[in-house]
C-alpha atoms as an extended CHARMM CRD file, in Angstrom:
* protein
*
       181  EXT
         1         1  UNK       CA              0.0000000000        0.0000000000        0.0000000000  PROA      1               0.0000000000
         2         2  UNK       CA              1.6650000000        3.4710000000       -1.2710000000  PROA      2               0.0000000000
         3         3  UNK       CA              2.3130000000        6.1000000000        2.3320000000  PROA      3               0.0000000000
         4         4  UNK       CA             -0.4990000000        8.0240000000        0.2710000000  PROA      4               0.0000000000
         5         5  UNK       CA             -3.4910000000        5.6070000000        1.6640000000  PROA      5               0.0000000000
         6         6  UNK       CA             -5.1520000000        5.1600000000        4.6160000000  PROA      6               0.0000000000
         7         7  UNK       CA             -6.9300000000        2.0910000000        5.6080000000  PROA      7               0.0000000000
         8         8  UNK       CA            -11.1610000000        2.7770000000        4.9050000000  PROA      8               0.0000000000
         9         9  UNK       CA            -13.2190000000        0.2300000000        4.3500000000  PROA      9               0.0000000000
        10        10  UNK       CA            -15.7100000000        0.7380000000        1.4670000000  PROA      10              0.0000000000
        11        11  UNK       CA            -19.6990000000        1.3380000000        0.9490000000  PROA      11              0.0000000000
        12        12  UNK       CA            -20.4750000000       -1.0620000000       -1.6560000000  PROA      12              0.0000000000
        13        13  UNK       CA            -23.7450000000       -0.3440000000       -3.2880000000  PROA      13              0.0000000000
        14        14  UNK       CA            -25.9270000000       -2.3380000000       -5.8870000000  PROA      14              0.0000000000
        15        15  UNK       CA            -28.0170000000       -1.0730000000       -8.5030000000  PROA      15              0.0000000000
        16        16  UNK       CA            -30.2300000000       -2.9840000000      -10.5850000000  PROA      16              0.0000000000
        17        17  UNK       CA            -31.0670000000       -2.6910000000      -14.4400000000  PROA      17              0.0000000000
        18        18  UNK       CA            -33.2480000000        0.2280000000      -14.6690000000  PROA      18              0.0000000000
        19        19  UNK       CA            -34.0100000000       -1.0050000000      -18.7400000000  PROA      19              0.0000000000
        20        20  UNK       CA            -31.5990000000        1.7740000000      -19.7980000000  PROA      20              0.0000000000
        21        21  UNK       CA            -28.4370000000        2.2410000000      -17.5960000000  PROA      21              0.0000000000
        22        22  UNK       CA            -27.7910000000       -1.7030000000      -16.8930000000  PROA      22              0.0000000000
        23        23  UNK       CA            -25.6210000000       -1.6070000000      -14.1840000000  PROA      23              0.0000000000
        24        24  UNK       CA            -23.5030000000       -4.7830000000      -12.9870000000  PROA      24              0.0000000000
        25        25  UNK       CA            -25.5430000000       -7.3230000000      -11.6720000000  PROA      25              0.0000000000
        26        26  UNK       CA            -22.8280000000       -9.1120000000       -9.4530000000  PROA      26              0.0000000000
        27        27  UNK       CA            -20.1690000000       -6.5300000000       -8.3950000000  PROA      27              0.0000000000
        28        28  UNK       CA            -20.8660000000       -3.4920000000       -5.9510000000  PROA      28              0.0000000000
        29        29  UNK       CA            -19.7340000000        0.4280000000       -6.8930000000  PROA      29              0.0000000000
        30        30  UNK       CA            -16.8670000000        0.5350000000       -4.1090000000  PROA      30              0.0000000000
        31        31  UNK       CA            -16.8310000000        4.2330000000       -2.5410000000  PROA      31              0.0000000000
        32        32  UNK       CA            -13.4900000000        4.9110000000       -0.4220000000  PROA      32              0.0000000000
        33        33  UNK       CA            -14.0020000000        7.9230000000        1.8050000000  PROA      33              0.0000000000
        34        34  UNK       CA            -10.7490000000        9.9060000000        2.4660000000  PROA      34              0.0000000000
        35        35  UNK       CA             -8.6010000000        6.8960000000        1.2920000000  PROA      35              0.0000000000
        36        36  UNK       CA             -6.2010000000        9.2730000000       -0.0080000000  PROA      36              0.0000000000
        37        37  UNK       CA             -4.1110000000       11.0800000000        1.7540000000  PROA      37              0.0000000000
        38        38  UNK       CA             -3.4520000000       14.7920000000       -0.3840000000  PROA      38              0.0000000000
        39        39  UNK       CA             -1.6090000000       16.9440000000        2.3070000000  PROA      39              0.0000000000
        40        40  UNK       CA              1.6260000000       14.8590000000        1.6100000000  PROA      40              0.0000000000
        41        41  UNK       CA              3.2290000000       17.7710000000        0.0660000000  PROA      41              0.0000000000
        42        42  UNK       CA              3.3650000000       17.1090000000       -3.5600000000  PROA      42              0.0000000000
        43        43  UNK       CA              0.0200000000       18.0410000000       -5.8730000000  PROA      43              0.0000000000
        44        44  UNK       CA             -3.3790000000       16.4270000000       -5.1540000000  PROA      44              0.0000000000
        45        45  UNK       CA             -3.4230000000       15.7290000000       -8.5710000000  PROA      45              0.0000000000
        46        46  UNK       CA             -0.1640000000       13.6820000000       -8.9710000000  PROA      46              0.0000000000
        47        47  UNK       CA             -0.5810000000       11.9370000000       -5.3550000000  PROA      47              0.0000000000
        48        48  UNK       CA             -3.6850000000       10.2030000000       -6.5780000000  PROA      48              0.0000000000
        49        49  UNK       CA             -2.2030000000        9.3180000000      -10.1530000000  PROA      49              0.0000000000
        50        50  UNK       CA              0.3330000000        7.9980000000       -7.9910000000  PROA      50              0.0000000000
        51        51  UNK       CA             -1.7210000000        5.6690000000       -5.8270000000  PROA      51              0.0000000000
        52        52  UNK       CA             -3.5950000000        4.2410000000       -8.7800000000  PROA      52              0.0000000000
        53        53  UNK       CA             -0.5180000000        3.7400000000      -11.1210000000  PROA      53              0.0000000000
        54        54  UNK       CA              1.5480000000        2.0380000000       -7.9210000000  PROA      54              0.0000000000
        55        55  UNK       CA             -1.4190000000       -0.0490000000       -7.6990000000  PROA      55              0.0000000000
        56        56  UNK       CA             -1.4860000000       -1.0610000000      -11.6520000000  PROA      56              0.0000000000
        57        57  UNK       CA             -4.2840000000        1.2100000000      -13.0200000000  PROA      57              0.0000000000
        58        58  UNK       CA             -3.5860000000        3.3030000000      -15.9380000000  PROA      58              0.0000000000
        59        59  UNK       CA             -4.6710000000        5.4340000000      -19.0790000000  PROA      59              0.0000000000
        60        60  UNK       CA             -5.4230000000        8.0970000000      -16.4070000000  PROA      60              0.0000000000
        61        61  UNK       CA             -6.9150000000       10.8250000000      -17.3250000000  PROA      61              0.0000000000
        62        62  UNK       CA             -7.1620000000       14.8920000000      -15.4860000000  PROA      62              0.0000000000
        63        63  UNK       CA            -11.2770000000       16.1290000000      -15.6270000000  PROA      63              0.0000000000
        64        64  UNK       CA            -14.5200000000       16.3670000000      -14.3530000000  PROA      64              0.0000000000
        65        65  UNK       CA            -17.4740000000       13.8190000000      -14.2570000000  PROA      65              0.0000000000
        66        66  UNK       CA            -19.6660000000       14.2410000000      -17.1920000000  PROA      66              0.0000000000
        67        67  UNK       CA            -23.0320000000       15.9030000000      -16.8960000000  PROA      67              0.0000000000
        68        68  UNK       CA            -25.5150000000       13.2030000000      -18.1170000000  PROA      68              0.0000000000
        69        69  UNK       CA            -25.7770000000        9.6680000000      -17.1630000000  PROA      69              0.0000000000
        70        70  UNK       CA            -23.4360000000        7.2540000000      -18.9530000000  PROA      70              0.0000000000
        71        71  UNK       CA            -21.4040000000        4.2300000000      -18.2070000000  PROA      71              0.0000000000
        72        72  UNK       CA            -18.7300000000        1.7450000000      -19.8790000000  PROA      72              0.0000000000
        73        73  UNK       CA            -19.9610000000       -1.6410000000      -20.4930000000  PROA      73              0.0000000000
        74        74  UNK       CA            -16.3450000000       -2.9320000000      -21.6080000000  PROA      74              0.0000000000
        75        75  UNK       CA            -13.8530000000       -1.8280000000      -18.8020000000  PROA      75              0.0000000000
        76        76  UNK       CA            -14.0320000000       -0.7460000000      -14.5190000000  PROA      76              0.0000000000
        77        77  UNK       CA            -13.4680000000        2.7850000000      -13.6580000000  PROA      77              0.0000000000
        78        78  UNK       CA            -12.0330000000        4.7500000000      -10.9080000000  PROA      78              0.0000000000
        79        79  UNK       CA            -12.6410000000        7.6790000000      -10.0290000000  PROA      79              0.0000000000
        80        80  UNK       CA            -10.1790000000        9.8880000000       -7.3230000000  PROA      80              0.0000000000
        81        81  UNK       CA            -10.9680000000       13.2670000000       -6.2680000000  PROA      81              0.0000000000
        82        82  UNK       CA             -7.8910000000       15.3850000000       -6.3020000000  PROA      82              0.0000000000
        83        83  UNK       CA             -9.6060000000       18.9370000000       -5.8250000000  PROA      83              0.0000000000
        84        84  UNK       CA            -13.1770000000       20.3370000000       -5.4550000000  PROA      84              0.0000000000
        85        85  UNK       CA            -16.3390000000       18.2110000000       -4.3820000000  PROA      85              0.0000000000
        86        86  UNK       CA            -19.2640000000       17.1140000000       -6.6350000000  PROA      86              0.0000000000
        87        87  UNK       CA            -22.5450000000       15.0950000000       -6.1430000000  PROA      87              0.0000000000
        88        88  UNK       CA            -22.6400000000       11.8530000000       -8.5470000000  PROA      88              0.0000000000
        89        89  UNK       CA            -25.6600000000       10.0420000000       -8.9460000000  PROA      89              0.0000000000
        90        90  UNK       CA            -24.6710000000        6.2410000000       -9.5130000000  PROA      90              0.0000000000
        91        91  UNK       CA            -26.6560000000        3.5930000000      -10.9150000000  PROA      91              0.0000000000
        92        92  UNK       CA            -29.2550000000        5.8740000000      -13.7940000000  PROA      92              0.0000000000
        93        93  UNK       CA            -32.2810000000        8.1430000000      -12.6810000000  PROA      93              0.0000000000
        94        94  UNK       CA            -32.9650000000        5.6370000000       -9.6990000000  PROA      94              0.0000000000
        95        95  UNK       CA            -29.4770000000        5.2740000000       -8.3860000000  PROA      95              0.0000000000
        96        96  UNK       CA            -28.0630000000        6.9010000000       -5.1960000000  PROA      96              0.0000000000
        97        97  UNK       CA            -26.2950000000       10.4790000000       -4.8700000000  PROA      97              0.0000000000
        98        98  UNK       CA            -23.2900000000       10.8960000000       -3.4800000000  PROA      98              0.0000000000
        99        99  UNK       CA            -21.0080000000       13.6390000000       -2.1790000000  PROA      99              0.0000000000
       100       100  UNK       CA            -17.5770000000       13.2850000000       -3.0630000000  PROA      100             0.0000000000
       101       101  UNK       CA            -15.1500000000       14.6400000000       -2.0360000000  PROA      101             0.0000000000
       102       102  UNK       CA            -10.7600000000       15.2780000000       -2.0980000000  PROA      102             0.0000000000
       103       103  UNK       CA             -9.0640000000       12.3740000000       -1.2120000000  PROA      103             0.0000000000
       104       104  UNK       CA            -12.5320000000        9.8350000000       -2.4220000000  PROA      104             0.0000000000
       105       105  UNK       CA            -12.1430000000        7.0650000000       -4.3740000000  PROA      105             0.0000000000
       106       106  UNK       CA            -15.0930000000        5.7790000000       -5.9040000000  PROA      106             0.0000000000
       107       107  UNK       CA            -14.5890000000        2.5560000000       -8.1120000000  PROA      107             0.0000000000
       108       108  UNK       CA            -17.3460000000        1.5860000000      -11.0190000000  PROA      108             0.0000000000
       109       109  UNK       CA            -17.4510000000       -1.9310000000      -11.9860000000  PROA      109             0.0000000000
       110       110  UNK       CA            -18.3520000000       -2.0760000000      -15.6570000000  PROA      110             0.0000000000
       111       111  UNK       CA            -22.3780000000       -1.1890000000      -16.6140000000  PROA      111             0.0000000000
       112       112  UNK       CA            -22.7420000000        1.4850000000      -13.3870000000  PROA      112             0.0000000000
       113       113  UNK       CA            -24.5110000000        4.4820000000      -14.8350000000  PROA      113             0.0000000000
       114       114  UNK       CA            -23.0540000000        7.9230000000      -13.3410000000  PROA      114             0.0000000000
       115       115  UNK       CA            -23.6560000000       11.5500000000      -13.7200000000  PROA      115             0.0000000000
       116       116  UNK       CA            -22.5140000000       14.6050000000      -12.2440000000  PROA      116             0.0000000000
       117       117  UNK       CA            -25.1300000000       16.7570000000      -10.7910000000  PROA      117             0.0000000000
       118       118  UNK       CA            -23.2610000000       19.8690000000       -9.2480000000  PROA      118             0.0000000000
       119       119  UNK       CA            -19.8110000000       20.2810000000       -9.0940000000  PROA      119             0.0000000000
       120       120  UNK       CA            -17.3100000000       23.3070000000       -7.1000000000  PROA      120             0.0000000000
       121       121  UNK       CA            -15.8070000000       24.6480000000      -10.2500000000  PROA      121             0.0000000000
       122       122  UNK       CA            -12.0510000000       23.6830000000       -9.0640000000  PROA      122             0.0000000000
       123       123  UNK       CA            -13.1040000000       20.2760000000       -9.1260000000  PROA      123             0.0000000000
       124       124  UNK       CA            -10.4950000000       17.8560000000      -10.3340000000  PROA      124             0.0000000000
       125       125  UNK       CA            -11.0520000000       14.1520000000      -10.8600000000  PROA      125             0.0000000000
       126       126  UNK       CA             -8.5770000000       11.4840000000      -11.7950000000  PROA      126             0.0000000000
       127       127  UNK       CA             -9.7650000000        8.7140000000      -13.6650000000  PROA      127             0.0000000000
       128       128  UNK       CA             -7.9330000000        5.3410000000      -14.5280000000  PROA      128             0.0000000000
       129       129  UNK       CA             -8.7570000000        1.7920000000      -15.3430000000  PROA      129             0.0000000000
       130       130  UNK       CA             -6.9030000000       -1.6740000000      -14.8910000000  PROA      130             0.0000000000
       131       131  UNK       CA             -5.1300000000       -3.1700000000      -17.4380000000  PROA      131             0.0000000000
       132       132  UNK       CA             -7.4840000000       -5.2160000000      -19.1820000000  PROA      132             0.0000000000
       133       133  UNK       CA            -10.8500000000       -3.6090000000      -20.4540000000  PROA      133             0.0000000000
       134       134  UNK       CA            -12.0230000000       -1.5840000000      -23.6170000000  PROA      134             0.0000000000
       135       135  UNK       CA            -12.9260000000        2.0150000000      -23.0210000000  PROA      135             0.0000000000
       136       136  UNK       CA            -16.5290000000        2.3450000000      -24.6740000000  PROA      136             0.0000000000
       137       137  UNK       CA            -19.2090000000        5.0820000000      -23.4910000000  PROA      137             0.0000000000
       138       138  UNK       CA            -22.8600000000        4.6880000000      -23.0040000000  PROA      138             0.0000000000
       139       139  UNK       CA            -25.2850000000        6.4030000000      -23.2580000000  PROA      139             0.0000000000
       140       140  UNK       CA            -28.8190000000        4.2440000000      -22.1510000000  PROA      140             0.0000000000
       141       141  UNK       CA            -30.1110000000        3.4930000000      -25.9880000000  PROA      141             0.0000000000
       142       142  UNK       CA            -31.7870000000        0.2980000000      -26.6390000000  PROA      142             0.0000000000
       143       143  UNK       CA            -29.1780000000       -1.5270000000      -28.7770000000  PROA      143             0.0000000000
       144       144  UNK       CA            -26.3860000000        0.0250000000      -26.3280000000  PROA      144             0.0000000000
       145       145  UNK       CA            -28.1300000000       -1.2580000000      -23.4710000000  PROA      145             0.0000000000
       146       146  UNK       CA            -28.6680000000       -5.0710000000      -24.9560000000  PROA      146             0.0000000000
       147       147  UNK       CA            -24.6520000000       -5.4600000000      -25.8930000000  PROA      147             0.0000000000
       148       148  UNK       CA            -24.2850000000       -4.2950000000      -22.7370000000  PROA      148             0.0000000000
       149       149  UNK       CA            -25.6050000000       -6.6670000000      -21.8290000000  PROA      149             0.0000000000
       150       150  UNK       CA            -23.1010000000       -9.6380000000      -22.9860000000  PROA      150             0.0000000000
       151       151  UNK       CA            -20.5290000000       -7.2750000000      -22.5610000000  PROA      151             0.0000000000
       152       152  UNK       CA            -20.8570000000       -6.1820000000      -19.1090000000  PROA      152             0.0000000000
       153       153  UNK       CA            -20.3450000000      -10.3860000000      -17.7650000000  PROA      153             0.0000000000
       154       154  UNK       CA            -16.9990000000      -10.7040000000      -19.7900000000  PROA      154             0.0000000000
       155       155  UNK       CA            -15.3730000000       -7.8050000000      -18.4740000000  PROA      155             0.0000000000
       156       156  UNK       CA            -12.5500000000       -9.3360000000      -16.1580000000  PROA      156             0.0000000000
       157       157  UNK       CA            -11.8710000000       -9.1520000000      -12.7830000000  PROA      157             0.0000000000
       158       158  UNK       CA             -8.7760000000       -6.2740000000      -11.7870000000  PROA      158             0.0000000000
       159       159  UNK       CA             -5.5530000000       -7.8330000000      -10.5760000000  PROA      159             0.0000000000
       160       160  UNK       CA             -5.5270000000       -4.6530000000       -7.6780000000  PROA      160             0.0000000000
       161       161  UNK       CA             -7.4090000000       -2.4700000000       -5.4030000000  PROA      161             0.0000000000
       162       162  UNK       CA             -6.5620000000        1.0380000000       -7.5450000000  PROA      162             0.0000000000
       163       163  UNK       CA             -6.2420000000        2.1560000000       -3.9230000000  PROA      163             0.0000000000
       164       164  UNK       CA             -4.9510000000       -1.0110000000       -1.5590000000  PROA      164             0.0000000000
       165       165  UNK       CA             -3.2200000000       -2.9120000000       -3.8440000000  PROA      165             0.0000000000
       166       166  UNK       CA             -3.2600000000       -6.6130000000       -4.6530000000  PROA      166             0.0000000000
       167       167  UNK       CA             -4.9240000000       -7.2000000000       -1.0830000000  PROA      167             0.0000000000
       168       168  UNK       CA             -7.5330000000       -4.7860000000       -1.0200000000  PROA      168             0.0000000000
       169       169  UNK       CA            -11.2150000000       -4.5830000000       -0.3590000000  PROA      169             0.0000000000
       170       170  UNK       CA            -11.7710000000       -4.5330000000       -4.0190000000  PROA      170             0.0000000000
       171       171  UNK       CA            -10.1790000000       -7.6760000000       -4.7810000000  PROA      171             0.0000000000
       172       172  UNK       CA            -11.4900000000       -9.5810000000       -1.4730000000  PROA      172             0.0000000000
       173       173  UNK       CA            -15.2750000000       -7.9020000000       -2.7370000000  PROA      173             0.0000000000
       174       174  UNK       CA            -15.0870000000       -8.6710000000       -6.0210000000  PROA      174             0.0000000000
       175       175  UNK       CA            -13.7950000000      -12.1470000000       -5.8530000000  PROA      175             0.0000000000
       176       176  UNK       CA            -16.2550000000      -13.2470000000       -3.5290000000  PROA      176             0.0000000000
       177       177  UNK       CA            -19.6330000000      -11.9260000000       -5.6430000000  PROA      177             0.0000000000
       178       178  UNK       CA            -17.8710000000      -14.2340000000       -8.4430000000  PROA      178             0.0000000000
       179       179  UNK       CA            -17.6250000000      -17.1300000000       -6.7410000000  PROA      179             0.0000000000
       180       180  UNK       CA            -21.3350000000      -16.2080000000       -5.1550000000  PROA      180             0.0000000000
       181       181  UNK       CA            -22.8980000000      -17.0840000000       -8.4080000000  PROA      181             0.0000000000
């Protein structure tokens, strides 16, 4: 575990298939509140690009959270606040809302509809993804939502925790709804 984290156990939430955003129906949205640690001296920014490339997620990526609901039906997200807060809804229009804020992880297993809803304007959100996966982004249509569908089950399982590592909650989670079924 990089110096950057602190130990925080998750909120794992479910969502069901609303018949537009589909959701995962077997791994929980992970939400890690203040599991990193930004007054280590070095930019907020680079401290959680840090964390999540020490733990072996990559293509990151400097933003904000888009506006409307979408999701990625080929590939898990993260999501670290490094500046700013913002409420998310997660799961489509009958999902949960969340504040987030610097130093929150939230982690999206592939199919979890998300949408910003307000935002401070310095907010600054890195975003990364584990090694294997397709970045796609969707929308809620009807043909979308069926290749979802297949899509969503063939996504495979992160080797790490973008946060914890190889041992982390994610892992110990995630495993555990697979072998559930």
């Amino acid at each position: 575990m990089p110096v950057s984290s602190r130990p925080t156990k998750p909120l794992a939430l479910m969502f069901g298939d609303d018949g537009s955003i589909p959701n995962n129906p077997r791994l929980p949205l992970l939400v890690y509140r203040g599991a990193i640690d930004l007054s280590l001296g070095s930019s907020a920014e680079r401290v959680v690009e840090r964390t999540f490339g020490a733990n072996g997620w990559g293509d990151m990526w400097r933003n904000g959270i888009f506006p409307y609901v979408h999701y990625h039906s080929m590939i898990h997200e993260a999501l670290g606040i490094a500046r700013g807060r913002a409420k998310v809804r997660f799961g489509g229009a009958a999902g949960k809302i969340l504040e987030l804020a610097p130093g929150d992880v939230a982690v999206l297993p592939a199919g979890t509809g998300h949408q910003r809803l307000w935002a401070t304007p310095e907010l600054c959100v890195i975003g990364a993804y584990p090694k294997r996966g397709s970045y796609d982004l969707c929308r809620g249509g009807k043909a979308e939502h069926a290749k979802a569908l297949e899509t969503i089950p063939q996504v495979p399982l992160p080797d790490s925790d973008p946060v914890y590592g190889t041992d982390g909650p994610l892992t110990t989670l995630w495993r555990a709804a697979m072998v559930a079924l």
